[in-house]
KOLFI-292668 format. One record per residue: z, y, x of N, C-alpha, C, O, CB in turn. Coordinates in steps of 0.2 Angstrom, whole numbers, padded with zeros to 4 digits, always signed. Glycine has a CB too. Layout:
BEGIN
ZYXZYXZYXZYXZYX ...
! end
This chain:
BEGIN
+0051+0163+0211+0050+0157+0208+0045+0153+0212+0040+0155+0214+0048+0157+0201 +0047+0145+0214+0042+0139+0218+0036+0137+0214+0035+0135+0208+0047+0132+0218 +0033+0137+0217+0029+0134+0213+0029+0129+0210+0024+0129+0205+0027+0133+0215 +0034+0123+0211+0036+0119+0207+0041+0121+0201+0041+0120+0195+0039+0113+0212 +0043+0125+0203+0050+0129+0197+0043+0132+0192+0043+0133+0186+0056+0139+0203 +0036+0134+0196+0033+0137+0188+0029+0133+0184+0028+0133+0178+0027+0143+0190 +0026+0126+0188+0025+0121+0185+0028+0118+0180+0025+0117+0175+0024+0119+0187 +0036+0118+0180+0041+0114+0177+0043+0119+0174+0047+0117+0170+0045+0111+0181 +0043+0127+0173+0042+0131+0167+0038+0131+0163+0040+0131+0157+0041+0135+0167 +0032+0130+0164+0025+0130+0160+0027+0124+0156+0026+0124+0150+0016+0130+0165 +0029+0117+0159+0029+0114+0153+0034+0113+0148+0033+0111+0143+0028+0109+0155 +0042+0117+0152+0047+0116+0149+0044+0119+0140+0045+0117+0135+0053+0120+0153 +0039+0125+0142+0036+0130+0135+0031+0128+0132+0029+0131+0127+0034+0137+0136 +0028+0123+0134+0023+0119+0132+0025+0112+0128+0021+0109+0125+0019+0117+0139 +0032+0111+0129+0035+0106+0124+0038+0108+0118+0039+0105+0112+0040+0102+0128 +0041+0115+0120+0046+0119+0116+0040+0121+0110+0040+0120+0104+0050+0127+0121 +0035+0124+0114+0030+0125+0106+0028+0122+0103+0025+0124+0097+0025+0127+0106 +0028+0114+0105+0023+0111+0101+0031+0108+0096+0031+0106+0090+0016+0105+0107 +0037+0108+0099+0043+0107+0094+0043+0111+0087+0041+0109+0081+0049+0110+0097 +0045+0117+0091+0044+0122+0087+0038+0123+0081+0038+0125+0075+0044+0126+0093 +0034+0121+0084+0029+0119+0079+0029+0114+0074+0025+0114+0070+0023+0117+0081 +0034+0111+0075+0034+0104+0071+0028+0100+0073+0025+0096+0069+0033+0106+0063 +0026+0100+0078+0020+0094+0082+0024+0091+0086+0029+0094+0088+0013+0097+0088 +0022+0084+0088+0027+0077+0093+0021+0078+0097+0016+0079+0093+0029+0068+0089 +0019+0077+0106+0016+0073+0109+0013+0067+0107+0017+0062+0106+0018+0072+0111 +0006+0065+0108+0004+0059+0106+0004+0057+0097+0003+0052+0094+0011+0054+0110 +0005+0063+0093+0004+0063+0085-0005+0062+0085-0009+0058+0082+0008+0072+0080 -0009+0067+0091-0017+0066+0085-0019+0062+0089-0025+0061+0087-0023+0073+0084 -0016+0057+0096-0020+0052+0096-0016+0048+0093-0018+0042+0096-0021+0049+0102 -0012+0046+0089-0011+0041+0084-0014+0042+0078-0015+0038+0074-0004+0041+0083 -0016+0049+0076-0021+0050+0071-0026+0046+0071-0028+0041+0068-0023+0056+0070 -0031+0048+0079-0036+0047+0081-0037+0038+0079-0041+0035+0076-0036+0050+0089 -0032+0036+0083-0032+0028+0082-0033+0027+0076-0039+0026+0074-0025+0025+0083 -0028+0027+0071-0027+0025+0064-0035+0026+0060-0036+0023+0055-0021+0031+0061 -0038+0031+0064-0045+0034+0061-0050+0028+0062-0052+0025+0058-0049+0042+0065 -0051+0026+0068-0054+0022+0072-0052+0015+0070-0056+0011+0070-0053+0024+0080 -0046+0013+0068-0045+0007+0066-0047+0005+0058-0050+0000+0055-0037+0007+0069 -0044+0012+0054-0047+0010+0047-0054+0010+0045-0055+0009+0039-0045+0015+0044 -0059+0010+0051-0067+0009+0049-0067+0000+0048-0073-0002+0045-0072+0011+0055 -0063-0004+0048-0064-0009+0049-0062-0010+0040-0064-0015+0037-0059-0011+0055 -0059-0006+0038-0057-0007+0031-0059-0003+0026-0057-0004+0020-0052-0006+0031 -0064+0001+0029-0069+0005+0026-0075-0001+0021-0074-0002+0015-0073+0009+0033 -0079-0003+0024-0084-0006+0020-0081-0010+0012-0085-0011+0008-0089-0012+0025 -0075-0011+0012-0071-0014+0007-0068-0008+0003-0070-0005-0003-0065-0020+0010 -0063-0005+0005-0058+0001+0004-0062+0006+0001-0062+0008-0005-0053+0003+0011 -0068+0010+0007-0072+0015+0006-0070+0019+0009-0064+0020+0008-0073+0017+0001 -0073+0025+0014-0071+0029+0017-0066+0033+0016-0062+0034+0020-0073+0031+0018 -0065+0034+0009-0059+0039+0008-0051+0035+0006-0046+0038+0003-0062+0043+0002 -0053+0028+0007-0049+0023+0004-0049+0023-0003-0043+0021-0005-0042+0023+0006 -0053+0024-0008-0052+0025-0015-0053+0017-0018-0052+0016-0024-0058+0032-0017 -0056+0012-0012-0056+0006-0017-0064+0005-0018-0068+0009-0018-0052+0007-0024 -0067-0003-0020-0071-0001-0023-0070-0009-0028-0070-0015-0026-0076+0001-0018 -0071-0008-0033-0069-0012-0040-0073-0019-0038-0071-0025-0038-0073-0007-0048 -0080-0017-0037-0086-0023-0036-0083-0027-0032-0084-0032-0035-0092-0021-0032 -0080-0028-0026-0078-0030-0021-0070-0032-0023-0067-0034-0018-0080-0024-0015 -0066-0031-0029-0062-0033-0030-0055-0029-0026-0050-0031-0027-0065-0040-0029 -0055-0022-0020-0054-0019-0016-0050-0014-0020-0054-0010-0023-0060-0019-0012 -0044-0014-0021-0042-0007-0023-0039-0001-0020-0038-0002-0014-0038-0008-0027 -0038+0005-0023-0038+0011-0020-0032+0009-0016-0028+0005-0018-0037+0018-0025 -0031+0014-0009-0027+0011-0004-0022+0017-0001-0017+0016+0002-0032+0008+0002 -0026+0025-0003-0026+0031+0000-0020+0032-0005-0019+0031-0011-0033+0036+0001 -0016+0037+0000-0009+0040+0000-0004+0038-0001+0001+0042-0001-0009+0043-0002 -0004+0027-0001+0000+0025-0002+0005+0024+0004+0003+0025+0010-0003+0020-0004 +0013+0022+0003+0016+0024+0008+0016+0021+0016+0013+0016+0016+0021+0024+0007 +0017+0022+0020+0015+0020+0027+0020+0013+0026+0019+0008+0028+0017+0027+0036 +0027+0014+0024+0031+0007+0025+0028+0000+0022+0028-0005+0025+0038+0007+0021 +0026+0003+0015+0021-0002+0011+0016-0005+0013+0015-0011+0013+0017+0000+0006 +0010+0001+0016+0006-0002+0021+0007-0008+0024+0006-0014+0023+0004+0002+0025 +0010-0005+0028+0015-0010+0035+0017-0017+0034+0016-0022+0038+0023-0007+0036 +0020-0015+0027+0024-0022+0024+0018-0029+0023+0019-0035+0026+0026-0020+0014 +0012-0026+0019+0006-0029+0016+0004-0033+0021+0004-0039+0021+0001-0024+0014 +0001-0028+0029-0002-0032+0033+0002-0036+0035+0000-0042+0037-0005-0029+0038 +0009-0034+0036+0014-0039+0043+0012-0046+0037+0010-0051+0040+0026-0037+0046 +0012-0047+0030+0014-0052+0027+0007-0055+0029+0006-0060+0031+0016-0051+0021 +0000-0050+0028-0007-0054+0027-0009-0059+0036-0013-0064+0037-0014-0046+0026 -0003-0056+0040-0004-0057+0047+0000-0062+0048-0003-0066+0052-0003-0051+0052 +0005-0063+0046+0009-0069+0046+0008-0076+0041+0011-0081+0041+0016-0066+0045 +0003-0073+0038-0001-0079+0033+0004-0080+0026+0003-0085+0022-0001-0086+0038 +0010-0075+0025+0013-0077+0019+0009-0074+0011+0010-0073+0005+0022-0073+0020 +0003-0072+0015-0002-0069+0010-0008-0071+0013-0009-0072+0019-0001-0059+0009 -0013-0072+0007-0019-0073+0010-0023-0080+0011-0029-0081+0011-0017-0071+0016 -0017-0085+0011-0018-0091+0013-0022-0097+0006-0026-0102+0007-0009-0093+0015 -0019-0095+0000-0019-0096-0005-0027-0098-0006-0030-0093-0006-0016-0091-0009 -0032-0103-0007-0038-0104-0008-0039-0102-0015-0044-0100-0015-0039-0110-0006 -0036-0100-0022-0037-0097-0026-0036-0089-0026-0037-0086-0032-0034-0099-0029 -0034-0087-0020-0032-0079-0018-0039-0077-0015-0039-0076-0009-0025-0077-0013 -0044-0076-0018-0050-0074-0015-0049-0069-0010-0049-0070-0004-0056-0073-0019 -0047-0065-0012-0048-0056-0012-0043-0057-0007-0044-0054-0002-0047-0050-0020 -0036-0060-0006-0032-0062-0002-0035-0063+0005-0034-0059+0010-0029-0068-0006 -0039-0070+0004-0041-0073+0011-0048-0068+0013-0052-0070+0018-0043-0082+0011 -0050-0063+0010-0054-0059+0013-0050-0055+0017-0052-0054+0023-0058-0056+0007 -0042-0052+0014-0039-0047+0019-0036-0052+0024-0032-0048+0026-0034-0042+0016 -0034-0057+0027-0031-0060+0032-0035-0058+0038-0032-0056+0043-0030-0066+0031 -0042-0060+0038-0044-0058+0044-0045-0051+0047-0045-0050+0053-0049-0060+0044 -0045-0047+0042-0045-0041+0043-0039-0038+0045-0040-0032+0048-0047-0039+0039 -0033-0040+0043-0027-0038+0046-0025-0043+0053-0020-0042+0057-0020-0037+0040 -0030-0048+0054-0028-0050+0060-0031-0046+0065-0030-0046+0071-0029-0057+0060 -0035-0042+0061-0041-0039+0069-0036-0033+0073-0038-0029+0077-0052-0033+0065 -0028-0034+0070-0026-0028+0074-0021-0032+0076-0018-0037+0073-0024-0020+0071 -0023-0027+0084-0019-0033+0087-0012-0031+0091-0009-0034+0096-0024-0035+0093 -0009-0025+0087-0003-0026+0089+0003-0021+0084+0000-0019+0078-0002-0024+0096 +0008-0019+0084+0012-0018+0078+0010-0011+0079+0012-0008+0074+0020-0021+0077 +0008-0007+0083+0006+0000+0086+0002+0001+0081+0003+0004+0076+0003+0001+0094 -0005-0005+0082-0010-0002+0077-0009-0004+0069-0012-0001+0065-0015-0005+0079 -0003-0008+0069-0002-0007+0063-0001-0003+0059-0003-0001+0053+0000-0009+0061 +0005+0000+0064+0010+0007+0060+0005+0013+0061+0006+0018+0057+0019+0010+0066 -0002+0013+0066-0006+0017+0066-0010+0018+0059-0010+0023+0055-0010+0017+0072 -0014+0013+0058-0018+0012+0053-0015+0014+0046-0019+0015+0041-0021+0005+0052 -0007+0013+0044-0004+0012+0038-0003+0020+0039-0006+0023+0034+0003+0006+0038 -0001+0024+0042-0001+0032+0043-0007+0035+0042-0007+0041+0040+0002+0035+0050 -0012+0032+0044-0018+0034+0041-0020+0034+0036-0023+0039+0033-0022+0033+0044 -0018+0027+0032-0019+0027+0026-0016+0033+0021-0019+0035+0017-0016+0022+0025 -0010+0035+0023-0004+0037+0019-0006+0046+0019-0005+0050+0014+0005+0034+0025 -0009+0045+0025-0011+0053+0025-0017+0055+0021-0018+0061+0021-0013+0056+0031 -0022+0050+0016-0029+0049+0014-0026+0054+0008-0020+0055+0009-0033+0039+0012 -0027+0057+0004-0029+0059-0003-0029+0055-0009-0035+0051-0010-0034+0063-0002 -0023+0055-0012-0022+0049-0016-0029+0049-0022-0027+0053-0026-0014+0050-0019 -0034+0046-0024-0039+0048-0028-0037+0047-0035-0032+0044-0036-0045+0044-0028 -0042+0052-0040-0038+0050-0047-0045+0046-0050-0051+0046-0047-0036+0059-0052 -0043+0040-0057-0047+0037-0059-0045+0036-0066-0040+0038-0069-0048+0032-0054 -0049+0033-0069-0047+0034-0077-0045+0026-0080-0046+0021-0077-0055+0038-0083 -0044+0028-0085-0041+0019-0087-0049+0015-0088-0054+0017-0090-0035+0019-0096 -0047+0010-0087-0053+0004-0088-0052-0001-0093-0057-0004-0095-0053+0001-0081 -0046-0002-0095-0044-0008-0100-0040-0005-0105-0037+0000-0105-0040-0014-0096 -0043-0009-0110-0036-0007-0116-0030-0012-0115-0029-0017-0111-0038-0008-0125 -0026-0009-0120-0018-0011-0119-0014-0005-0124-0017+0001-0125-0015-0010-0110 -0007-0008-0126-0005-0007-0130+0000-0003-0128+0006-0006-0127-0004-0012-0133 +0001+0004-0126+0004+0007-0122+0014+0008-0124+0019+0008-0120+0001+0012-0122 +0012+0007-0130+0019+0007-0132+0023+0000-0132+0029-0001-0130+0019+0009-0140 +0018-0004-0134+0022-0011-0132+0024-0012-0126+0029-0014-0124+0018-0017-0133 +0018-0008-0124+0019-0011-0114+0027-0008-0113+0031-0012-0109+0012-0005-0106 +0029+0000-0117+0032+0003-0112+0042-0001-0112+0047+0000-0109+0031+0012-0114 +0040-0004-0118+0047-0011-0118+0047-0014-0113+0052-0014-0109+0046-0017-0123 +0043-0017-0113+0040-0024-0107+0042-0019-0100+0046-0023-0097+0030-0027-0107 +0041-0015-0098+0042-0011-0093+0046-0010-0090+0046-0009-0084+0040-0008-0094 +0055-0011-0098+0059-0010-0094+0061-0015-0090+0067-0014-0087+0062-0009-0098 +0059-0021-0087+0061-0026-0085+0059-0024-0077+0061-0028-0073+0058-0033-0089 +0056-0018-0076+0053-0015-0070+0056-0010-0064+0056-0010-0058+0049-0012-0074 +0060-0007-0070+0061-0002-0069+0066-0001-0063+0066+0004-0060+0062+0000-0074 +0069-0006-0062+0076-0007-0057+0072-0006-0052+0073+0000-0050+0080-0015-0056 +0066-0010-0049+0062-0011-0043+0058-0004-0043+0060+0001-0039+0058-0017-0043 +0053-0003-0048+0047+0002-0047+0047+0009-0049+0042+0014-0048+0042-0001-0050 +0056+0010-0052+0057+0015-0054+0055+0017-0062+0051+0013-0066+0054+0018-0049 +0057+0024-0065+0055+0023-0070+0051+0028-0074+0052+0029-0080+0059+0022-0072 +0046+0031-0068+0041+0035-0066+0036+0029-0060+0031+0031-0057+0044+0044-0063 +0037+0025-0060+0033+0019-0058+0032+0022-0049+0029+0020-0044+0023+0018-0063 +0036+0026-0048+0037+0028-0040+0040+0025-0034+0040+0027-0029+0041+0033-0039 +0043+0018-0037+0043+0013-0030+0051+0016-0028+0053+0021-0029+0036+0014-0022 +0053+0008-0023+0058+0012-0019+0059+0006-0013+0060+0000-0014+0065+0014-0022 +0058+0009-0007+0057+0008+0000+0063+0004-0001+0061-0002-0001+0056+0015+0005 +0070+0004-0001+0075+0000-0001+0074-0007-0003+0074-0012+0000+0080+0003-0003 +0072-0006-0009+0071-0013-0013+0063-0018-0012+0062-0023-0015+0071-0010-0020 +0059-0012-0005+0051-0013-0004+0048-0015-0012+0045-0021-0013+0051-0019+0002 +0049-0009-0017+0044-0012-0021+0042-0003-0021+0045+0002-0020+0047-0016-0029 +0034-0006-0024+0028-0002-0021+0029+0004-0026+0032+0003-0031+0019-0006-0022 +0026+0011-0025+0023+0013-0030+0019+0012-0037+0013+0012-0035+0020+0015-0027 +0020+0010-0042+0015+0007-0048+0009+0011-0049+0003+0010-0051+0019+0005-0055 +0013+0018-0049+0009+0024-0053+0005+0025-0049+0006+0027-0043+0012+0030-0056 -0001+0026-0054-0007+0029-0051-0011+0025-0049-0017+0027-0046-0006+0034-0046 -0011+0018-0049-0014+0013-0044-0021+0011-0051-0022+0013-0057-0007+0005-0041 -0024+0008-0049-0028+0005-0053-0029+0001-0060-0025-0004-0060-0029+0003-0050 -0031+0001-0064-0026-0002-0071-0031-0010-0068-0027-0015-0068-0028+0002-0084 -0035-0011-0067-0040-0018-0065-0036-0020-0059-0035-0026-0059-0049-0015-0063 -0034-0018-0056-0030-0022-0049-0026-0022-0053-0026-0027-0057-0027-0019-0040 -0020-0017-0054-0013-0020-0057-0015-0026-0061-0012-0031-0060-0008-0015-0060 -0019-0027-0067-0018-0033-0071-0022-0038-0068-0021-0043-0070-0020-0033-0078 -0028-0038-0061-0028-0043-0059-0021-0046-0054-0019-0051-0054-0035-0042-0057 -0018-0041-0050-0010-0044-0047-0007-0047-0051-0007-0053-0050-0004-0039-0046 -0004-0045-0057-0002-0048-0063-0002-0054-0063+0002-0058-0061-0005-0046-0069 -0008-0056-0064-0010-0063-0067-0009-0067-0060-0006-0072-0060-0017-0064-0070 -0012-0064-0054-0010-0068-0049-0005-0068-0047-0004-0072-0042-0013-0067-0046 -0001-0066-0049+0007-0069-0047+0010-0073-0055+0013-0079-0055+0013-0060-0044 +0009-0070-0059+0010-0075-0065+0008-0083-0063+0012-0088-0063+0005-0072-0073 +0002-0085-0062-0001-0090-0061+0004-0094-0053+0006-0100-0053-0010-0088-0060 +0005-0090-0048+0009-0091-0043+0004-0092-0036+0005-0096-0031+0014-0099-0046 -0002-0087-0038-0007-0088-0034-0004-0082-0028-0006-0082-0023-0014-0086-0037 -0001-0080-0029+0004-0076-0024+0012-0075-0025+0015-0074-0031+0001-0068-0025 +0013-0075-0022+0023-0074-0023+0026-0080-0024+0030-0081-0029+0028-0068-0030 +0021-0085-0019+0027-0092-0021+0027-0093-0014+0032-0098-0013+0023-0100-0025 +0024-0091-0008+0026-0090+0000+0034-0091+0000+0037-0088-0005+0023-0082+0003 +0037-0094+0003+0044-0093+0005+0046-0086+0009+0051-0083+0008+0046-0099+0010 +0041-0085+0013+0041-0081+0016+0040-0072+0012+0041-0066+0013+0037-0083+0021 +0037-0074+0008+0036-0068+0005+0041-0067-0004+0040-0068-0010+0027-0067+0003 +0049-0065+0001+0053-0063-0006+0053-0058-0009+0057-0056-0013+0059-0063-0006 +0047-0052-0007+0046-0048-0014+0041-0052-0017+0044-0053-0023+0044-0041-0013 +0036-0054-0017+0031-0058-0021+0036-0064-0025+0033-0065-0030+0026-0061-0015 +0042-0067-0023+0043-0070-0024+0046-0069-0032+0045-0071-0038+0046-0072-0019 +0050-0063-0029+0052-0057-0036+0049-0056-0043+0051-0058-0049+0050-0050-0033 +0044-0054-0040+0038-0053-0043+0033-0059-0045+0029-0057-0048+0035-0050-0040 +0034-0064-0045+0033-0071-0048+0039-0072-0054+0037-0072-0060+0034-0077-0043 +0044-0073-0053+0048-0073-0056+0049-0068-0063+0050-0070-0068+0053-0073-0051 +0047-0061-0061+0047-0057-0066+0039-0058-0070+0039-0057-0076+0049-0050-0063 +0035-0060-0068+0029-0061-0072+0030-0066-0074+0024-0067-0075+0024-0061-0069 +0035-0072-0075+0034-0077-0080+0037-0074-0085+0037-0078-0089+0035-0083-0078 +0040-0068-0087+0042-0064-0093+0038-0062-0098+0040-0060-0104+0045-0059-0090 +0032-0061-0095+0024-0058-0098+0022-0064-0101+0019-0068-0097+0019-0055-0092 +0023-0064-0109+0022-0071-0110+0013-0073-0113+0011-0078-0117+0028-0072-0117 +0010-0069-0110+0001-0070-0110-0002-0065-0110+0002-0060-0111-0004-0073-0115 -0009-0064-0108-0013-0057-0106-0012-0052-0109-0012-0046-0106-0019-0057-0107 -0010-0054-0118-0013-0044-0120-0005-0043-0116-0006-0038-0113-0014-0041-0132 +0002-0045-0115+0008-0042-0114+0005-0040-0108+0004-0034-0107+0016-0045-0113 +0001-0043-0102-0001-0041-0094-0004-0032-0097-0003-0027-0094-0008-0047-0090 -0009-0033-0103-0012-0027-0102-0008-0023-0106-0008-0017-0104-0019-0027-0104 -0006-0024-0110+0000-0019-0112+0006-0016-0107+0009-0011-0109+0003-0022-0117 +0008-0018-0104+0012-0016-0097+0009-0011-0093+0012-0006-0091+0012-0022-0092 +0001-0013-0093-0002-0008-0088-0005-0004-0088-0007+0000-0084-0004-0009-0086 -0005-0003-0099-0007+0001-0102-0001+0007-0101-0003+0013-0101-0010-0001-0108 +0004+0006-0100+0008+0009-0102+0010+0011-0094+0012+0017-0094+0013+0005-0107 +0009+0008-0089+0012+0010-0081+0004+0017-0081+0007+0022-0080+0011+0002-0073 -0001+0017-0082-0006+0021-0083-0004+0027-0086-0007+0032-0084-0011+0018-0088 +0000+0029-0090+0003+0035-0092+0011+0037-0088+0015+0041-0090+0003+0036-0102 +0013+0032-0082+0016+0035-0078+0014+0042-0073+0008+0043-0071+0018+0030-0076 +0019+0046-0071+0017+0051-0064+0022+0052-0060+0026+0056-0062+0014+0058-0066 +0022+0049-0055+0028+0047-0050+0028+0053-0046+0032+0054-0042+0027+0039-0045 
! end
């Protein structure tokens, strides 16, 4: 055997294992990236992505890499964010503009996705049984274990926060979000929140997505 023939063995088995392994080339510097890029979203999110309430900043970890994805391209194209009554909105625009290409997007959103989803307890009341009526009007998009579906790009519900989701709520009821042209799931989601005919139905809805487990 050539020397070049043993070179070009060693790697042919050097690709084959890492197959075989279920590893891709280039997976833990895309980890690595994703690591490095999500400090930027640390001081708001928190290292573990768990959110932090004060800051208006909700839990982010283990949510799916498409969603992620979805969120920033909207925050980066300005169909989100823009809204001078979307505080918490135009806080994340700059911060998804700081990546500067769709690599790091899909990097940071796989990082996310791999975080450890946190657990947290309910924070508001609400009428869980009322909610779980109201709910049905949901269910097409978010599922009916509140598990989302990628086709329809509607998110996961369950498990998210009961204080974000009813502050979302209102902010798309009011039309502080999902009146973008550009953003036709928000849009969706405007539309279906003028169905919520005032707060206690918002918190009853979310009382009731709260005893979902997707």
């Amino acid at each position: 055997m050539t020397r070049l023939h043993a070179i070009g063995w060693t790697l042919f088995t050097l690709v084959l294992g890492l197959v075989l392994s279920g590893c891709q080339p280039g997976t833990a510097s895309e980890a690595k990236r994703g690591k490095e890029l999500f400090q930027t979203c640390v001081p708001c999110h928190g290292p573990a992505g768990a959110g932090r309430r004060e800051v208006a900043a909700p839990g982010i970890a283990g949510m799916s890499t498409w969603y992620v994805q979805q969120e920033l391209h909207k925050f980066v194209s300005g169909a989100r964010g823009t809204n001078f009554d979307d505080v918490e909105g135009m806080h994340m625009q700059p911060m998804a503009l700081s990546l500067a290409t769709d690599e790091d997007v899909k990097a940071v959103s796989q990082y996310v996705a791999s975080l450890p989803q946190p657990k947290h307890v309910s924070t508001l009341g609400g009428d869980a049984k009322a909610g779980q009526a109201l709910y049905a009007t949901c269910i097409a998009c978010h599922g009916a274990n509140g598990e989302g579906n990628q086709v329809l790009k509607a998110p996961r519900v369950a498990g998210v926060e009961d204080w974000y989701l009813t502050a979302e709520l209102r902010k798309f009821k009011a039309g502080v979000r999902g009146t973008d042209p550009e953003d036709q799931e928000g849009q969706m989601m405007h539309n279906m929140t003028v169905t919520l005919a005032n707060d206690k139905a918002i918190q009853d809805v979310v009382a009731y997505i709260e005893t979902l487990k997707p």
